[in-house]
LOKESE-163634 format. One record per residue (C-alpha): residue in three letters; x negated, z negated, y negated. Coordinates in steps of 0.02 Angstrom, whole numbers, plus 50000, padded with zeros to 5 digits. Each point is the difference from the previous one (the first is absolute). Layout:
ALAXZY/...
***
This chain:
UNK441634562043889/UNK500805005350189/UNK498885003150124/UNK499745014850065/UNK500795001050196/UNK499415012850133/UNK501925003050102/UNK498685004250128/UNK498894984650005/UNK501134984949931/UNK501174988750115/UNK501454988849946/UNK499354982950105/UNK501684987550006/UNK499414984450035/UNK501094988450109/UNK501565004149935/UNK500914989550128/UNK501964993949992/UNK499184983449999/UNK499254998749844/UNK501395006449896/UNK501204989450072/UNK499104981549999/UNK499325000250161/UNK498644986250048/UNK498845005449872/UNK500334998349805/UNK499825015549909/UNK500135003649802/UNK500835013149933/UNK501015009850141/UNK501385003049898/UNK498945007549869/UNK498815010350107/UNK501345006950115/UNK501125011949886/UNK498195006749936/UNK499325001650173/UNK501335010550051/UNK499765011549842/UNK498465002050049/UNK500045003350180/UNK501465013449967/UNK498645007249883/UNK498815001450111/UNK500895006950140/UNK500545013249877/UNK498435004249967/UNK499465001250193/UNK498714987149988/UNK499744992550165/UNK500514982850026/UNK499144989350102/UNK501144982050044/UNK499314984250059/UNK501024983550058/UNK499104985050061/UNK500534993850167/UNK499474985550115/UNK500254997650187/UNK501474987650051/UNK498594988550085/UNK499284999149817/UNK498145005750101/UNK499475010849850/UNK500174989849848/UNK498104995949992/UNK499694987749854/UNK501665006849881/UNK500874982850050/UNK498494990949924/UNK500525002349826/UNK501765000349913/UNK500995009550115/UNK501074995050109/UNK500525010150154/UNK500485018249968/UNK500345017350070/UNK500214997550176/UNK500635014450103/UNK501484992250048/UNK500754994249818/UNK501145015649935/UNK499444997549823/UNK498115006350068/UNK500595018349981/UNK499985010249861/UNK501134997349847/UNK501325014950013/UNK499805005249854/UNK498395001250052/UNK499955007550171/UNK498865014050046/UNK500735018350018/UNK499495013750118/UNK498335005249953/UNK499364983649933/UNK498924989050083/UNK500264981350031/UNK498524988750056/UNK500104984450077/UNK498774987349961/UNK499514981650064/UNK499094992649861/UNK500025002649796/UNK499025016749970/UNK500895013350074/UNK498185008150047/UNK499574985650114/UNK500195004850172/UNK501175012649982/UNK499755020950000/UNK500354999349794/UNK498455008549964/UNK499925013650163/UNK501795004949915/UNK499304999949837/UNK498535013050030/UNK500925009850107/UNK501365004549862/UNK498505002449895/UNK500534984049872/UNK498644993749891/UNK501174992649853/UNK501274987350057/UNK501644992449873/UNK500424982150064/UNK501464989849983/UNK500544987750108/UNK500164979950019/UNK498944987849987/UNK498955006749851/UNK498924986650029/UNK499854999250186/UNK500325017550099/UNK499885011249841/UNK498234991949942/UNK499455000150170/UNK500395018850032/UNK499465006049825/UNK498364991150043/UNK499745009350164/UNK500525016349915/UNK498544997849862/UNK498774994950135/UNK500505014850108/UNK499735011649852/UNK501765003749971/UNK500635000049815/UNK501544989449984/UNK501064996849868/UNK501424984650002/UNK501855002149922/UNK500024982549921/UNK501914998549992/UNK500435006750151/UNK499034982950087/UNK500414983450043/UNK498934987249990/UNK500184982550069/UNK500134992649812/UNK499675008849833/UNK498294991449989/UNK499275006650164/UNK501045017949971/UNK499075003049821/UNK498324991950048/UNK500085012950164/UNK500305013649898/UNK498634993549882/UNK498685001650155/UNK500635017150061/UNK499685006649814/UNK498404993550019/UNK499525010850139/UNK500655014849933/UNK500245001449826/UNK501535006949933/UNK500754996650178/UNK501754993349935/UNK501515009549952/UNK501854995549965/UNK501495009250109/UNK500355011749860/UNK498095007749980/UNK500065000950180/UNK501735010649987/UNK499415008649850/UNK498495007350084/UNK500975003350172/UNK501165011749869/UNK498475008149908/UNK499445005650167/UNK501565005850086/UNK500385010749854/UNK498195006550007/UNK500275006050179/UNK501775008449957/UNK499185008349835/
***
């Protein structure tokens, strides 16, 4: 069954959606080629449908000062400032009217005004796609539950950092929030119920 969207309370949340990660960049994603034909469907449909988007791209200072413990595990240096391939995919690229959040560290609430937008455009349901699935998409659906917001996760419009960790994430998200995951096409299908609910 679709879920039910409120136009007026749900946000599209793109996830890191940087020219980096599409094009083999310093850290190895799965399934770019895959996710980004769908990811574009569904960004076209919800810009048709005048959800509000809300963009976020992880950056680091050139001095590499903000990095905190993320070099401690299996990454290797990524996203600085200065590296072209740390903007946003063109395809992927905010328009006027979206919103595009900068963020230091994986959840793209920490430290950053992500919520302050949130409740001021009066959001309490948020879609996610985005890259890693099980690294900045976890971490962010995780702050969104604990923050009270309901969330749900387009599962192939994510990249994970190998198909173990990508389905395993999506596992844990599910867990918070049952019935959390949808495909690109219910995701499009419901985007279509509703527009055609408005025009009728």
């Amino acid at each position: 069954m679709l879920p039910m969207f409120d136009l007026k309370s749900t946000a599209l949340l793109i996830i890191d959606f940087q020219a980096d990660y599409f094009h083999g960049g310093a850290i190895h994603v799965t399934g770019a080629a895959e996710v980004q034909p769908k990811a574009q469907q569904v960004l076209a449909a919800a810009r048709t449908a005048g959800l509000p988007i809300i963009h976020t791209k992880e950056v680091h200072r050139k001095e590499m000062v903000d990095f905190g413990r993320e070099l401690d595990g299996a990454e290797p240096v990524h996203c600085l400032e200065t590296w072209a391939g740390t903007d946003f995919h063109p395809d992927f690229s905010p328009c006027d009217g979206e919103f595009a959040i900068a963020k230091r560290r994986y959840s793209a609430f920490f430290a950053t005004d992500l919520d302050l937008l949130l409740r001021g455009l009066g959001i309490k349901t948020l879609v996610i796609m985005g890259t890693l699935t099980n690294v900045c998409v976890h971490y962010t659906a995780v702050d969104a539950h604990q923050h009270d917001y309901h969330f749900y996760v387009i599962e192939d419009c994510c990249m994970g950092s190998d198909w173990d960790a990508h389905w395993a994430a999506l596992k844990s998200m599910a867990y918070l929030q049952q019935k959390s995951r949808l495909t690109h096409h219910e995701f499009i299908e419901a985007m279509s119920r509703l527009t055609q609910g408005v025009a009728n």
